[in-house]
LUMFIDO-407546 format. One record per residue: residue number from 1; residue in one letter; z, x negated, y negated of N, C-alpha, C, CB in turn. Coordinates in Angstrom, 1 decimal, padded with zeros to 4 digits. Glycine has a CB too. Example, Ala and Ser with C-alpha at 12.3 -4.5 7.8 and 13.67 -1.06 7.14 Angstrom:
roba|kolba|nZ|nX|nY|caZ|caX|caY|cZ|cX|cY|cbZ|cbX|cbY
1|A|007.8|-013.2|005.7|007.8|-012.3|004.5|007.8|-013.2|003.3|009.0|-011.3|004.5 $
2|S|007.1|-012.8|002.2|007.1|-013.7|001.1|007.9|-012.9|000.0|005.7|-014.1|000.6 $
This chain:
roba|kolba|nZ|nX|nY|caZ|caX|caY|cZ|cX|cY|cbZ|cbX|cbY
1|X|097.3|-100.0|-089.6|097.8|-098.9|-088.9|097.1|-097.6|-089.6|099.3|-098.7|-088.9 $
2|X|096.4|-096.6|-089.1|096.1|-095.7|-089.6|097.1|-094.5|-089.5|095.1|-095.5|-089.2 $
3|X|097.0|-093.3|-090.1|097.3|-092.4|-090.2|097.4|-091.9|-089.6|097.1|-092.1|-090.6 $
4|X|097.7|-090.9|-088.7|098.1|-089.9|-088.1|097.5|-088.3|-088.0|099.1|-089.9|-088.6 $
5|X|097.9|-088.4|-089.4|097.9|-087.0|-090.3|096.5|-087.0|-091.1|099.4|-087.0|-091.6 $
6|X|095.9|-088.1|-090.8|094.2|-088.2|-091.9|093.4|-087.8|-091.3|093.6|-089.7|-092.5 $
7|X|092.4|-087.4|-091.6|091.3|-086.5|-090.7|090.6|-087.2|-090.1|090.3|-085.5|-091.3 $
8|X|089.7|-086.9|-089.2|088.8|-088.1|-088.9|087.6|-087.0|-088.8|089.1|-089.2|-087.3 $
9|X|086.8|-088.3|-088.1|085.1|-087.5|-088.9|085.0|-086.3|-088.0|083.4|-088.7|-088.7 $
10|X|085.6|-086.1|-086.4|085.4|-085.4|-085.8|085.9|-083.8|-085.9|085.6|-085.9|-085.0 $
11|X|087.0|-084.2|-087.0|088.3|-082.3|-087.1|087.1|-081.6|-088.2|091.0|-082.6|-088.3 $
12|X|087.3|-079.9|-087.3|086.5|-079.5|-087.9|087.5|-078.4|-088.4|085.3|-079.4|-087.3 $
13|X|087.2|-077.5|-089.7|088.3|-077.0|-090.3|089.2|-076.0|-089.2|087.7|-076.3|-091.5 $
14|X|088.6|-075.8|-087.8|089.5|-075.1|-086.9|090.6|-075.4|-086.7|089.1|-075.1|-086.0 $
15|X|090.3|-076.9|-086.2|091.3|-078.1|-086.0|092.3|-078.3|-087.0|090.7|-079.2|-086.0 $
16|X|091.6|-078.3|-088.3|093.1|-078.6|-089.3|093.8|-077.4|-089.6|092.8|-079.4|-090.9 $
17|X|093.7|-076.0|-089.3|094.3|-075.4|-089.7|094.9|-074.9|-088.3|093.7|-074.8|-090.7 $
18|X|094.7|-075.4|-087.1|095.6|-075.8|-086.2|096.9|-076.4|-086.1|095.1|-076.3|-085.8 $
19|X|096.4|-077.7|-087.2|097.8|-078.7|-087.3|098.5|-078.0|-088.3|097.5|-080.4|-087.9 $
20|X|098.3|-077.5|-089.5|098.9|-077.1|-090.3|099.7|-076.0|-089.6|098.1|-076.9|-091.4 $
21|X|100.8|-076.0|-089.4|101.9|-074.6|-089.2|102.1|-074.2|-090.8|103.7|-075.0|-088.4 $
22|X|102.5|-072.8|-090.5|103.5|-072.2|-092.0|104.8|-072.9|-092.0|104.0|-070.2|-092.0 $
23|X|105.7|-073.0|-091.2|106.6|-074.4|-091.2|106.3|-075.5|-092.1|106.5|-075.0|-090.0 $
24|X|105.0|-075.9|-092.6|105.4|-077.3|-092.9|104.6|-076.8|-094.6|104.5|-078.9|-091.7 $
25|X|103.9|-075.4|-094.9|103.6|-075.3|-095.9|104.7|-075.8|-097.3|103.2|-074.1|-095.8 $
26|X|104.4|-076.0|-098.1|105.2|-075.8|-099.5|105.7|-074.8|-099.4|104.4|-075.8|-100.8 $
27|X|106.5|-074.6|-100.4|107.9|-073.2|-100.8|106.9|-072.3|-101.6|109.6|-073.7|-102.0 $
28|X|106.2|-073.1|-102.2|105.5|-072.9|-103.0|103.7|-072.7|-103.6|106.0|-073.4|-103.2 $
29|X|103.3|-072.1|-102.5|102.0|-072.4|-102.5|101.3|-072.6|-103.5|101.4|-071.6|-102.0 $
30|X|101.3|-071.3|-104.3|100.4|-071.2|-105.6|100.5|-072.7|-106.6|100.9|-069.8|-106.6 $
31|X|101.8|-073.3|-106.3|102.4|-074.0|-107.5|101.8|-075.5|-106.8|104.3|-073.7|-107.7 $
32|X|101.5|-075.8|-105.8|101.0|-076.9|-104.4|099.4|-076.5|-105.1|101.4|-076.3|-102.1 $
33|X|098.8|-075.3|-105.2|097.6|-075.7|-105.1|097.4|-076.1|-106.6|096.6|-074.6|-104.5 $
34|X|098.0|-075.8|-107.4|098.0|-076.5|-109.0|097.8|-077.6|-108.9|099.1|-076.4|-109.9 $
35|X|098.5|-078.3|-108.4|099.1|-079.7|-108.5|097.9|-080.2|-107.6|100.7|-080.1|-107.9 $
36|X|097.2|-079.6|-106.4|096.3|-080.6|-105.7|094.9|-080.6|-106.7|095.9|-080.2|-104.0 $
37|X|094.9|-079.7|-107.3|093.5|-079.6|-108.6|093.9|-080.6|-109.5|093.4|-078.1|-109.6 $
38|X|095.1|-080.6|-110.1|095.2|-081.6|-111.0|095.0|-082.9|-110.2|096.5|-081.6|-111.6 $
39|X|095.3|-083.2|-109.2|095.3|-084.4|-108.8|093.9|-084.4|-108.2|096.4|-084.7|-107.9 $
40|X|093.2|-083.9|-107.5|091.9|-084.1|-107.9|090.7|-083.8|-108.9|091.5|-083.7|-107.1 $
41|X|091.4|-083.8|-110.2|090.9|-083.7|-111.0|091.5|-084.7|-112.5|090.8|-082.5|-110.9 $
42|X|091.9|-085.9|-112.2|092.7|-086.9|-112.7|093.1|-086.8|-114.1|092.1|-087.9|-112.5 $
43|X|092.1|-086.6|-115.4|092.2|-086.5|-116.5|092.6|-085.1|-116.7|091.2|-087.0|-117.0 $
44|X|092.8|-084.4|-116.2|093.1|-082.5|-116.7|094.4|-082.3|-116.5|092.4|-081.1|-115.7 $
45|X|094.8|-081.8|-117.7|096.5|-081.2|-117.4|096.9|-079.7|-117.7|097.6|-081.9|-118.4 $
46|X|098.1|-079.5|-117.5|098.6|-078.0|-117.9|099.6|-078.2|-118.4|098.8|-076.9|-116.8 $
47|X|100.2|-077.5|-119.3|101.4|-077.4|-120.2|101.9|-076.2|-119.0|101.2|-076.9|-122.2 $
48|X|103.1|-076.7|-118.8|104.0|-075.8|-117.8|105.2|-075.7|-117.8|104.1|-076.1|-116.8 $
49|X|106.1|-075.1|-117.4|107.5|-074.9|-117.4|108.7|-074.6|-116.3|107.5|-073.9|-118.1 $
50|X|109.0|-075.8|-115.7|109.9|-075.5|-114.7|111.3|-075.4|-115.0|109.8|-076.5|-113.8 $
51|X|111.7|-074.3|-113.7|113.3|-074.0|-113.1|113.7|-075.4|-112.4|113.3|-072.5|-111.8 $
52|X|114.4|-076.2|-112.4|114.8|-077.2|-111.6|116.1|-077.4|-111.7|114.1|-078.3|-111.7 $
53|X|117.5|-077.1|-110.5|118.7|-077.2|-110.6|119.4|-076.6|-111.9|118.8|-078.5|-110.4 $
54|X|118.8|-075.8|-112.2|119.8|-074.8|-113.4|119.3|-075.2|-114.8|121.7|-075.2|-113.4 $
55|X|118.5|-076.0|-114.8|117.6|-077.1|-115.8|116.4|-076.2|-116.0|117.2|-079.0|-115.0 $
56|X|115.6|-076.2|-117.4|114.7|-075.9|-117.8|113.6|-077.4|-117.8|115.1|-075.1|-119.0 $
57|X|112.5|-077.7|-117.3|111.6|-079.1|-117.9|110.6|-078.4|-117.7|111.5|-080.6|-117.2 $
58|X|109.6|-078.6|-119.2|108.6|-078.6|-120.0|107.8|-079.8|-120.2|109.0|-078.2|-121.0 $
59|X|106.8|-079.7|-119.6|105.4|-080.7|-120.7|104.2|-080.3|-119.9|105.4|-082.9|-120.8 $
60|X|103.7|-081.4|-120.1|102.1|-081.6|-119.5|101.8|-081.8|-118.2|101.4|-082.8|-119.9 $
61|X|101.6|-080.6|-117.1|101.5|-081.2|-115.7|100.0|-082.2|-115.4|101.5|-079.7|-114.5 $
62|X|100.5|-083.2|-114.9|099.1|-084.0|-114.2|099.4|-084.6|-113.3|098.4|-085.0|-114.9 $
63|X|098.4|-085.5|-113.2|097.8|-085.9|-111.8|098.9|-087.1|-111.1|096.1|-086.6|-112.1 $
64|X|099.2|-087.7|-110.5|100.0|-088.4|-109.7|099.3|-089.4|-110.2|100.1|-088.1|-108.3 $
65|X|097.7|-089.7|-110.4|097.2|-091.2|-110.9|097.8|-091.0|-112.2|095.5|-091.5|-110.9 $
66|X|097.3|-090.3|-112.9|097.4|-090.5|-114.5|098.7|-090.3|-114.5|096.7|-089.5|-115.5 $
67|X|099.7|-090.0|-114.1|101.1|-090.3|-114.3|101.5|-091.8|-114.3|101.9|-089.6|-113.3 $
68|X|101.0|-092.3|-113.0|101.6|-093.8|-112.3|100.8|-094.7|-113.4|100.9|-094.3|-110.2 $
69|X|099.6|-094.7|-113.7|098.7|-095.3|-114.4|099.6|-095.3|-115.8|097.3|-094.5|-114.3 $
70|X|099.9|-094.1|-116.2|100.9|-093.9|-117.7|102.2|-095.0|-118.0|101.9|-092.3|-117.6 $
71|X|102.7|-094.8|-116.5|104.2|-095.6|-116.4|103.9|-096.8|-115.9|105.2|-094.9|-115.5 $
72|X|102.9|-097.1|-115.2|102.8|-099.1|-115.3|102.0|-099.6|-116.5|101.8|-099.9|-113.7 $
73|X|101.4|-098.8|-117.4|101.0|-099.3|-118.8|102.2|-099.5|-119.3|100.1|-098.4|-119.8 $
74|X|103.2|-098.4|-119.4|104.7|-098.7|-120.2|105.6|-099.8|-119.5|105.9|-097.1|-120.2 $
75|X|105.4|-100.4|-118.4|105.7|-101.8|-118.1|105.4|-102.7|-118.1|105.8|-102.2|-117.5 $
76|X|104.3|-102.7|-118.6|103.1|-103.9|-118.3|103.6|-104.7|-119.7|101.1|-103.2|-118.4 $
77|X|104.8|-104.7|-120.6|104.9|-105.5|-121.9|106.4|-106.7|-120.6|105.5|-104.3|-124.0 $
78|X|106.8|-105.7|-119.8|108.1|-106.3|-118.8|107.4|-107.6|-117.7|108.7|-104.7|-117.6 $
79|X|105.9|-107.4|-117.6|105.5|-108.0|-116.5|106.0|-107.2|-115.3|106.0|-109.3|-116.6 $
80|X|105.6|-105.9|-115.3|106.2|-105.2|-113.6|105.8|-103.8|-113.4|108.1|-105.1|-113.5 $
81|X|104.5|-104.2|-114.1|102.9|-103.4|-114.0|103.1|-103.2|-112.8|101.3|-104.3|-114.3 $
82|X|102.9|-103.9|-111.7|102.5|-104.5|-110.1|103.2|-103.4|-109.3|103.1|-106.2|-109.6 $
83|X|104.7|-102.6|-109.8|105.2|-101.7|-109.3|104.7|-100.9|-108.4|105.5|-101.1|-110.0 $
84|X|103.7|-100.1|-109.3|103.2|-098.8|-108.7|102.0|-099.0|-108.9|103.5|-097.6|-109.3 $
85|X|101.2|-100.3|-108.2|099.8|-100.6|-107.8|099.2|-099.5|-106.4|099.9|-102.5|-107.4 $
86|X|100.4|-099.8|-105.4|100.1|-099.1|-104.2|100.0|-097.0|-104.5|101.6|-099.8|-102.9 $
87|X|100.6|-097.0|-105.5|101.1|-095.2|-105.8|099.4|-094.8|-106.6|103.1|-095.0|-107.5 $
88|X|099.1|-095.6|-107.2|098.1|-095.7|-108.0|096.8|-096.1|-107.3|098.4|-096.6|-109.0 $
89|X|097.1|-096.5|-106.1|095.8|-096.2|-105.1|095.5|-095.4|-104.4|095.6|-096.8|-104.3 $
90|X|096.9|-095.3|-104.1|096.9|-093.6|-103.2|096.1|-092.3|-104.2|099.1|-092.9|-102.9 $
91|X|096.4|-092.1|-105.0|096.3|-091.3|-106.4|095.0|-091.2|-106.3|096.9|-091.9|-107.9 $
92|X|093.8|-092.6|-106.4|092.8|-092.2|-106.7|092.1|-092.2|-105.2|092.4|-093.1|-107.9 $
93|X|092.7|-092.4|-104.1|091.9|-092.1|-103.4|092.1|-090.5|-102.9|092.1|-093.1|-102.5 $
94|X|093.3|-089.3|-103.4|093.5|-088.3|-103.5|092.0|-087.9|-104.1|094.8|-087.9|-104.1 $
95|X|092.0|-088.3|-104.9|091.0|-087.9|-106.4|089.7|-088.0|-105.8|091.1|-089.1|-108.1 $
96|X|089.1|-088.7|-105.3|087.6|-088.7|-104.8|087.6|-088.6|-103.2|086.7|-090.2|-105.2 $
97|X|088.5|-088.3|-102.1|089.1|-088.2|-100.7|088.5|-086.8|-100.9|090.8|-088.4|-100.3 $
98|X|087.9|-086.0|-099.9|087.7|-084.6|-099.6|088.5|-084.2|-098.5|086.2|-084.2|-099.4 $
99|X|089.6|-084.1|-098.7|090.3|-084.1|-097.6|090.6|-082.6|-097.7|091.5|-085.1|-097.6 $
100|X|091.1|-082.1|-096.4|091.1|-079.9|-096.4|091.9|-079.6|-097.0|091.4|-078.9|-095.0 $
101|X|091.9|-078.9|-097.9|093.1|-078.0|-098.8|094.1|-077.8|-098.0|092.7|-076.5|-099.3 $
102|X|093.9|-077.3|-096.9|094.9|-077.1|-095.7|096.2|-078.2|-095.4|094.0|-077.2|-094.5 $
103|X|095.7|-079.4|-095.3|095.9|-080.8|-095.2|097.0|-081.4|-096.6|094.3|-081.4|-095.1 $
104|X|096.1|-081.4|-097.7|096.9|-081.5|-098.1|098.0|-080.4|-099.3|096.4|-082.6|-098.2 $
105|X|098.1|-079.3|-098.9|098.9|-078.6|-099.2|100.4|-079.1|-098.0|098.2|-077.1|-099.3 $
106|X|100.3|-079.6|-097.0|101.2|-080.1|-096.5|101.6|-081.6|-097.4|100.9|-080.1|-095.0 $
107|X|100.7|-082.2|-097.4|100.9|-083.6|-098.1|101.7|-084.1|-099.6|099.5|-083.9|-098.4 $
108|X|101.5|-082.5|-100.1|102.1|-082.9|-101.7|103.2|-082.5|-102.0|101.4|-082.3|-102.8 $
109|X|104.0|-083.4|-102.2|105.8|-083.0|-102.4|105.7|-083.6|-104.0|107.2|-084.1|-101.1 $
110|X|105.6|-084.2|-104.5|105.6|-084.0|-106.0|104.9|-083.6|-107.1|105.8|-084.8|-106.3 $
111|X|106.0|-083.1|-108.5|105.0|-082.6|-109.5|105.6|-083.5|-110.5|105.0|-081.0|-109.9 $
112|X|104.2|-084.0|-111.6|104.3|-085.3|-112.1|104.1|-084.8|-113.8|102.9|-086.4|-111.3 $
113|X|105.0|-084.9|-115.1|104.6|-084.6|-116.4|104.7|-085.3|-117.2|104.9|-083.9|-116.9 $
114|X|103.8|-085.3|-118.3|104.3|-086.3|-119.6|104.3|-085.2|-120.4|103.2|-087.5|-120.3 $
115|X|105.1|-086.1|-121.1|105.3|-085.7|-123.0|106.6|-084.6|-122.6|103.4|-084.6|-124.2 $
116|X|107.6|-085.0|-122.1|108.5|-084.1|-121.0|109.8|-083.4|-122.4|109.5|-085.4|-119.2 $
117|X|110.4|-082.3|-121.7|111.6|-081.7|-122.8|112.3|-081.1|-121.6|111.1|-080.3|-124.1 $
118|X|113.4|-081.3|-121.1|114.5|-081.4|-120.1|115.5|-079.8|-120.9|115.4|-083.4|-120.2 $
119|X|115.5|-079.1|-120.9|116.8|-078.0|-121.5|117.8|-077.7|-120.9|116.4|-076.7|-121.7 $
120|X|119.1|-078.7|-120.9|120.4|-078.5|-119.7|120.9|-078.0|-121.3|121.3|-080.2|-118.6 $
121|X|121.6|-076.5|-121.0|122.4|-075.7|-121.9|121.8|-075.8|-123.3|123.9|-076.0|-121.8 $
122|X|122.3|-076.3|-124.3|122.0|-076.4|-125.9|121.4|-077.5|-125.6|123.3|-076.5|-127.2 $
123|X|121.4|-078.8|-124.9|120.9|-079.7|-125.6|119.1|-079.9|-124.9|122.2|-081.1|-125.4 $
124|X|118.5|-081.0|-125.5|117.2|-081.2|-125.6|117.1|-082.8|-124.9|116.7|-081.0|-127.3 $
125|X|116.7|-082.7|-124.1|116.0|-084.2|-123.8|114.6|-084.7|-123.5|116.4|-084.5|-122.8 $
126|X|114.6|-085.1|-124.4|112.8|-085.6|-124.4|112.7|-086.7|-123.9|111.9|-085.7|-125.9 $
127|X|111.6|-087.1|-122.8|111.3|-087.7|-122.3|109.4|-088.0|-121.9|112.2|-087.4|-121.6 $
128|X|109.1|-089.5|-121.8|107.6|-090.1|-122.0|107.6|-089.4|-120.8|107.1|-091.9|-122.0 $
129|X|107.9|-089.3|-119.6|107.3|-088.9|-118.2|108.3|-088.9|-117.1|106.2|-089.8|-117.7 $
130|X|108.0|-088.0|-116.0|109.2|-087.1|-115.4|108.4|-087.0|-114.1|109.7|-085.4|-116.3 $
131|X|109.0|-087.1|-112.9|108.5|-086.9|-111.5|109.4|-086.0|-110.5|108.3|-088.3|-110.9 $
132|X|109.1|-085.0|-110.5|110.3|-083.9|-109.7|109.5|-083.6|-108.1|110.5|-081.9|-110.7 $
133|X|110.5|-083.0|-107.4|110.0|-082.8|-105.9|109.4|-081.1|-106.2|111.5|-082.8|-104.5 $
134|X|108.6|-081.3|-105.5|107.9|-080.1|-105.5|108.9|-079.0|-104.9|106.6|-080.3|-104.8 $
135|X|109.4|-079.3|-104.1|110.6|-078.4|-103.1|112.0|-078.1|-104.0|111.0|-079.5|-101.5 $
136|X|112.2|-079.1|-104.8|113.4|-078.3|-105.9|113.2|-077.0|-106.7|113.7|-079.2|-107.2 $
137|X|111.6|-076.9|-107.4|111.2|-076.0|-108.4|111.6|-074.9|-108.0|110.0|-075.8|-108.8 $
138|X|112.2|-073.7|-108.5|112.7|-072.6|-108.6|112.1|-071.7|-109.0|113.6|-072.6|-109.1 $
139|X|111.5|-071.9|-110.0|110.4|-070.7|-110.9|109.6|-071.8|-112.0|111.5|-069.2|-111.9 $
140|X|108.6|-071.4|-111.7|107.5|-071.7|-113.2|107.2|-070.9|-113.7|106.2|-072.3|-113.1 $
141|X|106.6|-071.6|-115.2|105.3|-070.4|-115.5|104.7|-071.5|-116.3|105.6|-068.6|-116.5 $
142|X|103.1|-071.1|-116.5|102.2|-071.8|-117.2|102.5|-071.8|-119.0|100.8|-071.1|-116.7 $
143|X|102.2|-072.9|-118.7|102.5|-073.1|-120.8|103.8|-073.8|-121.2|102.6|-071.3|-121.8 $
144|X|104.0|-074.5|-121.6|105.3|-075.3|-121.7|106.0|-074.3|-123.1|105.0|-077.3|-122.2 $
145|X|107.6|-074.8|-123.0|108.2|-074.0|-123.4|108.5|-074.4|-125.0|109.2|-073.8|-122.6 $
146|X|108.2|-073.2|-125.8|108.2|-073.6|-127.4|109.9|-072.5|-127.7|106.2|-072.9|-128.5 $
147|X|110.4|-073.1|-128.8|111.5|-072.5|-129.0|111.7|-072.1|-130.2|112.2|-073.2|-128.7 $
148|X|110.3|-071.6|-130.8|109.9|-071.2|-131.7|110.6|-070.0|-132.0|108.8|-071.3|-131.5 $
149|X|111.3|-068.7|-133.1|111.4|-067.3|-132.6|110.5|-066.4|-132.6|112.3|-066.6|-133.2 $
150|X|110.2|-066.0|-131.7|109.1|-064.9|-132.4|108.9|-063.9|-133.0|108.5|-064.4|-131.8 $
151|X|108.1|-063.7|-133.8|107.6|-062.8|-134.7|106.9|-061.5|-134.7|107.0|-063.5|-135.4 $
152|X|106.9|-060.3|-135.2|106.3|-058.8|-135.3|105.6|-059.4|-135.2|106.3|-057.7|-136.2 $
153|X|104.5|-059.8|-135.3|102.7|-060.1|-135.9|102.2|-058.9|-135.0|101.8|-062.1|-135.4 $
């Protein structure tokens, strides 16, 4: 069964930005087109800092492959690698697919991190890797969060 929603050879960028309504954009544009660079760009990350449900999470934003790829290596001692075989195809066919920016800024509902730090009130939760909806985030900002104090310098 094919897609629907996948381009074919004939749509020319008139066409897809036809289909695309502001209705079906992200909440979030600027924060959608991050995430489709990272994901077409597999090995690159950003240290970032999300608002999510009253919650602070911090780490390394990347790619949807190199996430899935991360978390069926950490199964693979369970035998249950095989999980996220199909998530991990999708991923890399994002990654070399030239599909319209347009296109898939409707397509991307999640943001994917390692090396993760969760901040609910005082406490700290650290975590290998974290997968949030793109449509929860509240506020970002670039650079993950250090709780360092700062200094005159």
């Amino acid at each position: 069964m094919t897609d629907p929603a996948a381009p074919s050879d004939t749509d020319t960028p008139e066409d897809i930005e036809q289909e695309v309504e502001l209705t079906e954009l992200p909440p979030d544009v600027p924060l959608a087109k991050l995430v489709i660079l990272l994901n077409r760009s597999p090995e690159g990350e950003a240290g970032i800092t999300f608002t999510v449900q009253g919650n602070v999470v911090s780490g390394h934003l990347v790619s949807g492959l190199r996430y899935f790829k991360h978390v069926r290596d950490k199964l693979s001692a369970s035998g249950f690698e095989w999980l996220y075989d199909e998530q991990i195809e999708h991923y890399q066919s994002v990654a070399t697919d030239e599909l319209h920016f347009e296109r898939e800024l409707v397509r991307t509902k999640f943001v994917h991190l390692l090396n993760v730090t969760i901040y609910e009130g005082t406490q700290q939760i650290r975590l290998d890797a974290w997968r949030g909806r793109l449509d929860q985030v509240t506020g970002w900002s670039l650079g993950m969060l250090d709780r360092t104090p700062l200094t005159d310098d």
